[in-house]
N, C-alpha and C positions, 0 to 999 in steps of 0.2 A: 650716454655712457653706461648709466646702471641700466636700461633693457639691453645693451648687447650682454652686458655681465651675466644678465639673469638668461639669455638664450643660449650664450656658452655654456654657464653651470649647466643648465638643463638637458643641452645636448650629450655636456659628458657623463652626466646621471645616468640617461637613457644609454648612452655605449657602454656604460660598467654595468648596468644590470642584467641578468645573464636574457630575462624572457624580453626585452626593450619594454618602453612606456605606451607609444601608440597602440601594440600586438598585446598588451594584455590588459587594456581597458577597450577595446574594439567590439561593440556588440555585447558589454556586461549591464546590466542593472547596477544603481546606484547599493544596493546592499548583495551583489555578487562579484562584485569587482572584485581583480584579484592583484593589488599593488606588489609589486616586487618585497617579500620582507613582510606582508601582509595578510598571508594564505590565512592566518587562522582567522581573520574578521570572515572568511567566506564563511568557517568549517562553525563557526557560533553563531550566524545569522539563520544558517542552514538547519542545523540545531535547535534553532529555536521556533520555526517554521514546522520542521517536522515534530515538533511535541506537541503541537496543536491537534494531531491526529493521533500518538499516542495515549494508549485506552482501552478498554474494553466497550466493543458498542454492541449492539443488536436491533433485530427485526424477526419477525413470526418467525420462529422454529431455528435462527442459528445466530451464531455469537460470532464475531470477529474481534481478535484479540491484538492490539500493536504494540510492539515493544521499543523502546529510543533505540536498538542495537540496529532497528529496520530490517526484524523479522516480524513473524507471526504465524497467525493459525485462522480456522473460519471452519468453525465448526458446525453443520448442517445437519438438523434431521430428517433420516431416509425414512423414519415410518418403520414400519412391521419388517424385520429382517427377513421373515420368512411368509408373505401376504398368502401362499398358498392356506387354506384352508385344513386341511390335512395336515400340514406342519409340525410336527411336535411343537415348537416353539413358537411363542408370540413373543419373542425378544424385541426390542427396538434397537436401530442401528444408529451411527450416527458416523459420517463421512469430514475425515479430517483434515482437511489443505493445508500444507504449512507455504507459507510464505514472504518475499523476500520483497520487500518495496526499497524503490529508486529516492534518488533527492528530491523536496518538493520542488515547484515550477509553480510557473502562475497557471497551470491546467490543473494541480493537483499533482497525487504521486501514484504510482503504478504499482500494484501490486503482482508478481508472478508466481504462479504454485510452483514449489521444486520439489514436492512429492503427496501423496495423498494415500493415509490407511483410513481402514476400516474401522470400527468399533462399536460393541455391543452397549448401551449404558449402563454408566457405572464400571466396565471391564477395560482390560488393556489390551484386545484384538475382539474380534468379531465371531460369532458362533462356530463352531467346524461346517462347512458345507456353504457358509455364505458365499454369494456370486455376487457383486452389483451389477447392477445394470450399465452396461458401456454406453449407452446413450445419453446418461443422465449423469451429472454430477461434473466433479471438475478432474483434468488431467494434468500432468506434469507439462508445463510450459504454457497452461491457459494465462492470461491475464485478464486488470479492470482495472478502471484508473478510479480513484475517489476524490472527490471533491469537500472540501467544505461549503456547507450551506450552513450558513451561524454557528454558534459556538458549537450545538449539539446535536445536531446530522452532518453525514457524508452522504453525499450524492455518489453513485456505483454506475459508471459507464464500462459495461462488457469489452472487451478488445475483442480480434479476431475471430477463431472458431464459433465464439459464443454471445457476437452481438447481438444473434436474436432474443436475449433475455432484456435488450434496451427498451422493448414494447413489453406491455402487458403483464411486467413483473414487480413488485414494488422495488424500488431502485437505493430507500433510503435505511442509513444505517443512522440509530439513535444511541447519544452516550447513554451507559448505566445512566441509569435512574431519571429519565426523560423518555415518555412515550410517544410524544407528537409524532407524528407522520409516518411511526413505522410499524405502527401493529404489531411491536413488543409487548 
């Protein structure tokens, strides 16, 4: 008598709820599940997931900056803005990606450039005459996925155009004030 009770109630739960019971625990993780009436357990789990990578990290010559909003930046040094020897200037450049990362997952979260300026250091644009190099450097719609590897590296997997930087590059990004592994 009380289990047909409890498989009534249950079925008419699942009919009043607008997403049903089976279709939106289907395929969820125990801390992604999305209970009808209980989206915001995803949106704090979620939250709390991605502040683990919010921070400032680094490796030799550039900075990756994350913010809880799930933007950022990754600021890179190009070196001599003008390598020509003749140059007037020995300014140094520095190549700015802003960028937009996804929710994390158990791969990590994805980072994509949605724009990329120039700049001279220290300045808020880049000398008159600078050219970067289009081969080098990153463009609007590159991405990387980052990983944690313990508390204070990300592991950096190239997407697309520019997995060839998966070999022979150093891959890890070290929190402020941790040097292990990344030649900060």
């Amino acid at each position: 008598m009380f289990m047909r009770a409890g498989i009534i109630i249950f079925t008419l739960f699942c009919a009043i709820a607008a997403a049903g019971c089976s279709s939106s625990l289907a395929g969820s993780s125990p801390d992604t599940a999305s209970l009808p009436g209980r989206e915001d357990r995803t949106v704090v789990l979620n939250d709390a997931r991605f502040g683990s990578y919010v921070g400032t990290w680094s490796l030799h010559g550039a900075t990756l900056v994350i913010d809880r909003q799930r933007t950022g930046t990754q600021t890179t040094n190009l070196g001599e803005c003008f390598p020509d020897p003749n140059a007037e200037s020995t300014a140094m450049c520095n190549e700015v990606a802003h960028l937009k990362f996804t929710e994390p997952t158990a791969d990590g979260i994805t980072a994509t450039v949605t724009s990329v300026e120039y700049k001279e250091w220290g300045e808020d644009t880049a000398p008159e005459g600078y050219r970067p190099n289009p081969n080098v450097g990153l463009q609007t719609g590159d991405s990387f996925r980052l990983a944690l590897h313990g508390q204070n590296t990300l592991l950096t997997t190239w997407l697309g155009r520019k997995e060839h930087l998966n070999t022979g590059v150093n891959p890890n990004w070290c929190k402020n004030g941790t040097t292990s592994e990344c030649g900060a």
